[in-house]
C-alpha positions as CSV (number, residue, x, y, z in Angstrom):
1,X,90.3,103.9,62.7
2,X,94.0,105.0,63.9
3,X,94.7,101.5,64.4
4,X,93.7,100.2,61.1
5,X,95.9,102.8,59.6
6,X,99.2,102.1,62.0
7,X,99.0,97.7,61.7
8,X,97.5,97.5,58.0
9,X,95.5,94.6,58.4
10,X,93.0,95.4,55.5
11,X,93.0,97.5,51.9
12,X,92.5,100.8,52.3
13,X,89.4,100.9,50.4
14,X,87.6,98.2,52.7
15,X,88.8,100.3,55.5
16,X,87.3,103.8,53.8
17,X,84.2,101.7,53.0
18,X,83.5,100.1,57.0
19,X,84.3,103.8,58.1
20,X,81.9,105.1,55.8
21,X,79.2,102.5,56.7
22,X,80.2,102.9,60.3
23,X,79.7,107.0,59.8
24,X,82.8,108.2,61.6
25,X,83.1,112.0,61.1
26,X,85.2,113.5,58.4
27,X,87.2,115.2,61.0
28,X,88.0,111.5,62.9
29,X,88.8,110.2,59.8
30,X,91.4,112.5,58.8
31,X,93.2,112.8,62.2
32,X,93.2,109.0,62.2
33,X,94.7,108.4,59.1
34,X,96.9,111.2,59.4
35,X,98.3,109.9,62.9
36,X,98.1,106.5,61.9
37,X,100.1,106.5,58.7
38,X,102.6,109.0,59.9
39,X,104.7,106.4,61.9
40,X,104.8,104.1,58.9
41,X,105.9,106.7,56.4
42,X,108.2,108.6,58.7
43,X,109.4,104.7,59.4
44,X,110.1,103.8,54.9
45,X,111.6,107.4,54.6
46,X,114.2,106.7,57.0
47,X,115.2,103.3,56.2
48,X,115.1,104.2,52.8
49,X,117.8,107.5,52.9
50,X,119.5,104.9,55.2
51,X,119.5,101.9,52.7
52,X,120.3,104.2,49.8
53,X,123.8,105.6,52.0
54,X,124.9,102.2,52.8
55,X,124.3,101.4,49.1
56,X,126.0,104.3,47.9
57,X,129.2,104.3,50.6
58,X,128.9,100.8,52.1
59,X,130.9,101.4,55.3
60,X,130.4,99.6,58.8
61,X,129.1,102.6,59.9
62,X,126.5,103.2,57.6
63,X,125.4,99.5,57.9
64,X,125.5,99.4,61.6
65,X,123.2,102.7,61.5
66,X,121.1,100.6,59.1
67,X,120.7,97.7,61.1
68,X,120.2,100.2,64.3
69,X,117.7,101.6,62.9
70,X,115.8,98.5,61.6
71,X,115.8,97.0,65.0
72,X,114.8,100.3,66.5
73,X,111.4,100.3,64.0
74,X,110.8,96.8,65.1
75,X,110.7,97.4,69.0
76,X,108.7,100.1,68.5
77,X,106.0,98.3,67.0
78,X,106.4,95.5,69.3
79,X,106.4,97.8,71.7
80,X,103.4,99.3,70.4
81,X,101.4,95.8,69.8
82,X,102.0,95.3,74.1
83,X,101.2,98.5,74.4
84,X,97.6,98.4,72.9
85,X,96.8,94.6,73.9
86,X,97.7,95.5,77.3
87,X,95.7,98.3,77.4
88,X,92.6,96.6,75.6
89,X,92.9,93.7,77.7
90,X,92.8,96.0,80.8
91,X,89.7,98.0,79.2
92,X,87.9,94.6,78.7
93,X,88.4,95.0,75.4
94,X,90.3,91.7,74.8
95,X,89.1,89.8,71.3
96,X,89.7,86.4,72.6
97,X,87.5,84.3,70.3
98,X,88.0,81.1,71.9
99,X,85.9,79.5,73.9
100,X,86.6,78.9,77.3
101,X,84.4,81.8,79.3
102,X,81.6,80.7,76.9
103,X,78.6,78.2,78.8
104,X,78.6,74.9,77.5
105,X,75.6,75.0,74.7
106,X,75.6,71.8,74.6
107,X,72.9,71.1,77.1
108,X,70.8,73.9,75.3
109,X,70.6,72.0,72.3
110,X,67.1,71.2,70.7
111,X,66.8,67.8,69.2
């Protein structure tokens, strides 16, 4: 659930229904979504005051800070992203849908 919330992959409301179906507590829910969404609104309120400065009083300095803090956001969610695939990959944990640790089904086939 916290993940869902921090990479928005899906709506929210196919995310509410799967957790609903998937009968995560109330509690869970609410932490996860609280944590999860934090970064990314703490992230828009920032850039936000920021872009409406430089808007406002267009100095280097306010557009330096801008682009400083754009670039700061995107490492840490790249950061982030290694972050979790390294520690999912190291959990076993890894989604890898392709195929080649699957057996050969060819010779399984019924003709």
């Amino acid at each position: 659930m916290l993940f869902a919330r921090i990479v928005p992959l899906a709506p929210f409301a196919v995310v509410n229904m799967v957790a609903g179906a998937c009968q995560i507590r109330l509690s869970d829910f609410l932490l996860a979504t609280a944590l999860g969404m934090s970064p990314g609104i703490f992230m828009i309120v920032v850039l936000q005051d920021q872009l409406g400065r430089t808007l406002s009083d267009p100095t280097i300095g306010t557009i330096a800070l801008l682009i400083a803090l754009a670039v700061f956001f995107a490492l840490l969610g790249a950061g982030f992203y290694r972050w979790y695939t390294h520690r999912s990959s190291a959990r076993g944990l890894n989604l890898d849908l392709r195929t080649r640790d699957r057996p050969n089904d060819a010779h399984h086939s019924v003709v």
